[in-house]
VOFI-39292 format. One record per residue: residue in three letters; x, y, z of N, C-alpha, C in turn. Coordinates in steps of 0.05 Angstrom, whole numbers, plus 5000, padded with zeros to 4 digits. Layout:
% VOFI-39292
ALAXYZXYZXYZ;...
END
This chain:
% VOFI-39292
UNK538985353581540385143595542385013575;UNK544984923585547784883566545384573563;UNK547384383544545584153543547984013551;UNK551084053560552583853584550783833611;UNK549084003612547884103648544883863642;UNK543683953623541983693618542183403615;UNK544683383612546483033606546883013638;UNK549083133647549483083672548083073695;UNK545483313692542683253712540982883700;UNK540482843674539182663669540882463680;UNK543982423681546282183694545382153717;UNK545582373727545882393756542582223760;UNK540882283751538282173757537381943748;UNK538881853737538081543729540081423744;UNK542881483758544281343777543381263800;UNK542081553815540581603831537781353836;UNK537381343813534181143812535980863807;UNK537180863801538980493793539080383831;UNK541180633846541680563869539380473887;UNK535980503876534580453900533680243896;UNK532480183857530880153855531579763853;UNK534179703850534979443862533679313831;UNK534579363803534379273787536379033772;UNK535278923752537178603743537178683712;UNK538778553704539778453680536878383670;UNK536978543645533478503623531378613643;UNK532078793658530078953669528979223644;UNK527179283657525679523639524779773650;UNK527080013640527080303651524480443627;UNK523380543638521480623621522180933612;UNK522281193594523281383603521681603591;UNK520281833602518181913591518682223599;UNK519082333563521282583574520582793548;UNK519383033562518283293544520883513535;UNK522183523520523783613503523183953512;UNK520383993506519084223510519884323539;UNK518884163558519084153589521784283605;UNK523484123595525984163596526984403596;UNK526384523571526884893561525585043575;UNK523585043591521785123592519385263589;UNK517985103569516285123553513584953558;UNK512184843557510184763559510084503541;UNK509584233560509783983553507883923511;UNK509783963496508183893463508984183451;UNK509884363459510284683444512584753435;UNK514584583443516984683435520084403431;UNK519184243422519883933421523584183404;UNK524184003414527383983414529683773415;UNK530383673387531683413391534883423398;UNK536883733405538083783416537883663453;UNK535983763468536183723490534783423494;UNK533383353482532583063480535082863476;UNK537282893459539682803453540882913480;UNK541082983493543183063517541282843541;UNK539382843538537582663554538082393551;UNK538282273530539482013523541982053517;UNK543582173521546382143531547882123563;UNK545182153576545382213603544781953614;UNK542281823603540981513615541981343600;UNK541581403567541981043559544180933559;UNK547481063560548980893573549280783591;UNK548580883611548180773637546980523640;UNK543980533627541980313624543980023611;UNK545780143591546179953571547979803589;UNK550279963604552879883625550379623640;UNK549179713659547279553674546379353659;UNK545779253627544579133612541079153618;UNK539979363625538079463631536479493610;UNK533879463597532979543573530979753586;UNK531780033561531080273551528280163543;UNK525280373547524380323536523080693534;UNK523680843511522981083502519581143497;UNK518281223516515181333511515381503488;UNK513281433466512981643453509581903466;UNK509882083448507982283454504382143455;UNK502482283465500282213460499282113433;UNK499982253414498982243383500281933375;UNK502781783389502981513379501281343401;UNK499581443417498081273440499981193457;UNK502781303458503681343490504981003477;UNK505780903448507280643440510180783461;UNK511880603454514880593453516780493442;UNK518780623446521280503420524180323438;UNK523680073441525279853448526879773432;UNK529279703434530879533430529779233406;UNK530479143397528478933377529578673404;UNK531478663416532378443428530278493460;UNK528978733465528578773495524678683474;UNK524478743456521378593442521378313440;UNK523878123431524377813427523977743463;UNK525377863478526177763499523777783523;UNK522277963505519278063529516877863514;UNK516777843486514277743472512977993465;UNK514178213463512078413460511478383427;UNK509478593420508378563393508478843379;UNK510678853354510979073343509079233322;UNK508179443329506979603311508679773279;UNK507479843276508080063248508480363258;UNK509380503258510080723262513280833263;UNK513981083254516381243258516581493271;UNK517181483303516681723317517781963302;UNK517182143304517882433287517282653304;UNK519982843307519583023330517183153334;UNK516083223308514783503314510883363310;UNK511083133293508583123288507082923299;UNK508482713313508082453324510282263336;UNK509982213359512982053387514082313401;UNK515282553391516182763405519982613399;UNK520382893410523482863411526082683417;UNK524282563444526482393457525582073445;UNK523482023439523181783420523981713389;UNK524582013374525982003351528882003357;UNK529382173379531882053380533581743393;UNK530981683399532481343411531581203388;UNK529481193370529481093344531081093328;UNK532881313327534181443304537781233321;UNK538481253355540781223364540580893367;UNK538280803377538180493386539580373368;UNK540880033374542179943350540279793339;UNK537979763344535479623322533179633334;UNK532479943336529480023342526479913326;UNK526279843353522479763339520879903352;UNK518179963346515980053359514479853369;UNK513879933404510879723419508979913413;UNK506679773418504079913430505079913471;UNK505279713470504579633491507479453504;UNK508179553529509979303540508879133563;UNK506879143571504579063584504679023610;UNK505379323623505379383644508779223662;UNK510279313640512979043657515279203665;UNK515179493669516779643670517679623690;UNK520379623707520979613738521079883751;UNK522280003735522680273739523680443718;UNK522680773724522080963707523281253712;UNK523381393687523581653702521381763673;UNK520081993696517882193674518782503684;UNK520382603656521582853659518482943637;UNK518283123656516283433645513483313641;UNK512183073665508983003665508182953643;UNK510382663627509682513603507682253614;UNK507382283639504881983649506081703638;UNK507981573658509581323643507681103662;UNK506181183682505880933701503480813687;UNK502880843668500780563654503480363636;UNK505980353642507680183631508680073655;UNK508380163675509280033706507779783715;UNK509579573727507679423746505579493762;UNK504979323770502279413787502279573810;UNK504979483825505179613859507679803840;UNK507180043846509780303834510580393862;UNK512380443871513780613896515180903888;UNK513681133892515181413881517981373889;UNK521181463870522381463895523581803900;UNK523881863909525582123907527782133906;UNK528582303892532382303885533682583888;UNK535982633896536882963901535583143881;UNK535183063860534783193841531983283833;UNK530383523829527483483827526983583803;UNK528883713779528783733749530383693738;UNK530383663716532483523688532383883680;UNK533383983664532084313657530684473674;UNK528684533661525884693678524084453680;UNK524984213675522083983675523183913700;UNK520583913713519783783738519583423740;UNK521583233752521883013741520282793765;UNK519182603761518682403784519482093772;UNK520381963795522581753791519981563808;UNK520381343796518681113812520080843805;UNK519280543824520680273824518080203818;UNK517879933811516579723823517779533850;UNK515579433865515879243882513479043882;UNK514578803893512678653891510578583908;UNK508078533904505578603926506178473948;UNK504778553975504178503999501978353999;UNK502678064011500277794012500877734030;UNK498177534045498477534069498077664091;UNK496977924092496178004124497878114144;UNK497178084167498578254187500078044198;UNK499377764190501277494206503677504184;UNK504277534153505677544139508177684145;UNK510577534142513077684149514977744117;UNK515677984118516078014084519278074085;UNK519777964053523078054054523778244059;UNK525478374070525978614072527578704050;UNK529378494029529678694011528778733979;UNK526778603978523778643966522278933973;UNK523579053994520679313992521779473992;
END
Protein backbone atom coordinates (compact mmCIF):
# COMPACT_ATOMS: atom_id res chain seq x y z
CA UNK A 1 0.00 0.00 0.00
CA UNK A 2 1.49 3.63 -1.39
CA UNK A 3 1.51 5.62 2.08
CA UNK A 4 -0.45 8.87 -0.01
CA UNK A 5 -3.45 5.99 0.00
CA UNK A 6 -2.90 5.59 3.83
CA UNK A 7 -2.95 9.57 4.53
CA UNK A 8 -5.85 10.08 2.44
CA UNK A 9 -7.94 6.88 3.79
CA UNK A 10 -6.87 8.01 7.49
CA UNK A 11 -8.27 12.05 6.21
CA UNK A 12 -11.01 10.84 4.86
CA UNK A 13 -11.77 8.97 8.26
CA UNK A 14 -11.29 11.33 10.75
CA UNK A 15 -13.49 13.91 8.55
CA UNK A 16 -15.92 11.38 8.31
CA UNK A 17 -16.00 10.92 12.35
CA UNK A 18 -15.66 15.01 13.01
CA UNK A 19 -19.04 15.31 10.79
CA UNK A 20 -21.08 13.02 13.26
CA UNK A 21 -19.58 13.09 16.16
CA UNK A 22 -20.58 17.01 16.92
CA UNK A 23 -17.24 17.83 18.67
CA UNK A 24 -15.88 21.39 20.43
CA UNK A 25 -12.86 23.18 20.83
CA UNK A 26 -10.45 21.17 23.68
CA UNK A 27 -12.27 18.08 22.81
CA UNK A 28 -10.33 14.70 22.92
CA UNK A 29 -9.84 12.35 19.75
CA UNK A 30 -8.31 9.43 21.09
CA UNK A 31 -6.31 7.46 18.20
CA UNK A 32 -5.38 3.86 18.46
CA UNK A 33 -3.50 2.64 15.41
CA UNK A 34 -1.32 -0.76 14.56
CA UNK A 35 1.41 0.22 12.13
CA UNK A 36 1.57 -3.60 11.71
CA UNK A 37 -2.29 -3.82 10.87
CA UNK A 38 -2.18 -1.48 8.31
CA UNK A 39 0.50 -3.62 6.07
CA UNK A 40 -0.99 -6.38 6.75
CA UNK A 41 0.56 -8.05 9.24
CA UNK A 42 -0.59 -8.90 12.50
CA UNK A 43 -1.34 -6.22 15.21
CA UNK A 44 2.78 -5.97 17.28
CA UNK A 45 4.85 -7.97 14.22
CA UNK A 46 5.64 -5.59 11.97
CA UNK A 47 5.52 -1.83 13.57
CA UNK A 48 6.36 0.65 10.83
CA UNK A 49 6.99 4.28 11.46
CA UNK A 50 6.65 5.05 7.65
CA UNK A 51 2.89 4.17 7.54
CA UNK A 52 2.30 5.37 11.08
CA UNK A 53 3.70 8.88 9.75
CA UNK A 54 1.14 8.83 6.81
CA UNK A 55 -1.45 8.08 9.63
CA UNK A 56 -0.71 11.24 11.47
CA UNK A 57 -0.53 13.12 8.50
CA UNK A 58 -3.95 12.14 7.62
CA UNK A 59 -5.68 13.06 11.32
CA UNK A 60 -3.58 15.36 13.22
CA UNK A 61 -4.02 18.24 11.04
CA UNK A 62 -7.29 18.07 10.87
CA UNK A 63 -7.64 17.61 14.76
CA UNK A 64 -5.32 20.65 15.09
CA UNK A 65 -7.60 22.93 12.26
CA UNK A 66 -10.73 21.90 14.65
CA UNK A 67 -8.43 22.83 17.81
CA UNK A 68 -9.31 19.27 18.82
CA UNK A 69 -6.75 17.52 21.13
CA UNK A 70 -4.82 14.38 19.75
CA UNK A 71 -4.45 11.97 22.15
CA UNK A 72 -1.91 8.98 20.63
CA UNK A 73 -2.46 5.32 22.48
CA UNK A 74 0.57 3.79 23.02
CA UNK A 75 1.08 -0.25 22.72
CA UNK A 76 0.22 -2.67 25.60
CA UNK A 77 3.91 -2.82 26.98
CA UNK A 78 3.38 1.20 28.01
CA UNK A 79 -0.16 0.03 29.72
CA UNK A 80 -2.16 1.42 26.84
CA UNK A 81 -0.44 5.44 28.50
CA UNK A 82 -0.70 8.15 25.76
CA UNK A 83 1.15 10.88 24.21
CA UNK A 84 -0.81 14.46 24.53
CA UNK A 85 -0.02 17.62 23.80
CA UNK A 86 1.60 19.25 27.32
CA UNK A 87 -1.28 22.06 26.83
CA UNK A 88 -4.27 19.18 26.21
CA UNK A 89 -2.42 17.63 30.10
CA UNK A 90 -2.52 21.52 31.74
CA UNK A 91 -5.94 21.91 30.33
CA UNK A 92 -7.36 18.31 31.41
CA UNK A 93 -5.37 18.04 34.95
CA UNK A 94 -4.03 14.96 33.74
CA UNK A 95 -0.87 13.52 35.47
CA UNK A 96 2.36 12.86 33.58
CA UNK A 97 4.38 9.75 33.68
CA UNK A 98 8.05 8.86 32.64
CA UNK A 99 8.37 7.09 29.58
CA UNK A 100 9.61 7.46 25.73
CA UNK A 101 7.39 5.52 23.26
CA UNK A 102 9.83 3.55 20.93
CA UNK A 103 8.69 1.82 17.82
CA UNK A 104 9.76 -1.48 18.18
CA UNK A 105 10.15 -2.11 21.96
CA UNK A 106 7.55 -0.11 23.86
CA UNK A 107 4.25 2.65 22.58
CA UNK A 108 4.52 1.13 18.89
CA UNK A 109 4.81 3.26 15.89
CA UNK A 110 2.20 5.76 15.72
CA UNK A 111 2.94 6.97 19.38
CA UNK A 112 6.71 7.56 18.58
CA UNK A 113 5.72 9.24 15.94
CA UNK A 114 3.34 11.83 17.63
CA UNK A 115 6.07 12.04 20.36
CA UNK A 116 8.72 12.63 18.12
CA UNK A 117 5.95 15.39 15.68
CA UNK A 118 3.79 16.97 18.67
CA UNK A 119 5.01 20.48 19.52
CA UNK A 120 5.55 19.46 23.33
CA UNK A 121 4.74 15.86 23.88
CA UNK A 122 4.13 14.39 27.24
CA UNK A 123 3.17 10.99 28.38
CA UNK A 124 -0.42 10.08 30.47
CA UNK A 125 -1.11 7.01 32.10
CA UNK A 126 -4.38 7.85 32.03
CA UNK A 127 -6.84 10.61 30.56
CA UNK A 128 -9.59 9.36 32.63
CA UNK A 129 -11.96 8.19 30.53
CA UNK A 130 -12.58 11.94 28.79
CA UNK A 131 -12.23 11.06 25.29
CA UNK A 132 -15.26 12.21 22.99
CA UNK A 133 -14.34 10.47 20.23
CA UNK A 134 -11.95 7.96 18.61
CA UNK A 135 -10.71 6.06 15.91
CA UNK A 136 -8.98 2.30 16.59
CA UNK A 137 -7.19 1.30 13.29
CA UNK A 138 -6.08 -2.52 13.47
CA UNK A 139 -8.01 -3.61 17.20
CA UNK A 140 -5.66 -1.31 19.38
CA UNK A 141 -8.86 -1.32 22.20
CA UNK A 142 -9.14 2.71 22.77
CA UNK A 143 -12.67 2.51 24.57
CA UNK A 144 -11.18 2.31 28.22
CA UNK A 145 -10.16 6.17 27.29
CA UNK A 146 -13.86 6.88 26.21
CA UNK A 147 -16.70 8.28 28.23
CA UNK A 148 -18.96 6.22 29.65
CA UNK A 149 -21.99 6.08 27.01
CA UNK A 150 -19.63 5.38 23.44
CA UNK A 151 -21.94 5.30 20.17
CA UNK A 152 -20.08 3.02 17.33
CA UNK A 153 -20.24 5.25 14.37
CA UNK A 154 -19.79 3.91 10.94
CA UNK A 155 -18.10 5.76 8.23
CA UNK A 156 -17.73 4.89 4.26
CA UNK A 157 -14.67 3.65 5.08
CA UNK A 158 -14.08 0.19 6.91
CA UNK A 159 -9.90 0.17 6.67
CA UNK A 160 -7.07 2.54 6.84
CA UNK A 161 -4.56 -0.27 4.85
CA UNK A 162 -5.41 -3.89 5.54
CA UNK A 163 -6.44 -2.64 9.25
CA UNK A 164 -9.87 -3.07 9.87
CA UNK A 165 -10.90 0.38 11.58
CA UNK A 166 -13.91 1.22 14.11
CA UNK A 167 -14.91 4.87 14.75
CA UNK A 168 -16.98 5.68 17.94
CA UNK A 169 -18.51 9.29 19.79
CA UNK A 170 -19.42 9.83 23.06
CA UNK A 171 -22.93 10.98 24.08
CA UNK A 172 -24.32 11.98 27.03
CA UNK A 173 -26.50 9.46 29.26
CA UNK A 174 -30.20 8.96 29.11
CA UNK A 175 -32.01 10.05 32.60
CA UNK A 176 -35.16 10.03 33.35
CA UNK A 177 -37.33 7.32 31.91
CA UNK A 178 -39.88 6.88 29.41
CA UNK A 179 -41.60 10.40 30.68
CA UNK A 180 -38.08 12.12 29.81
CA UNK A 181 -37.94 14.13 26.57
CA UNK A 182 -34.20 14.35 25.30
CA UNK A 183 -32.30 16.82 23.09
CA UNK A 184 -32.25 15.68 20.03
CA UNK A 185 -29.00 17.01 19.26
CA UNK A 186 -27.30 15.43 22.10
CA UNK A 187 -27.85 11.79 20.70
Amino acid sequence: MKLDEITKQSNQAVKELLDVARLHKNSIFVIGCSSSEILGSQIGTATNLDSAGAVYDGIIPVLREHGIFAAAQCCEHLNRALVVEKSAMDYYGFEQVNAIPQPNHAGGAFATVCYERFDEPVLVESINQKADAGIDIGGTMIGMHMHGVVVPVRISLRKIGEAPIICARHRPKYVGGQRAIYDENLL
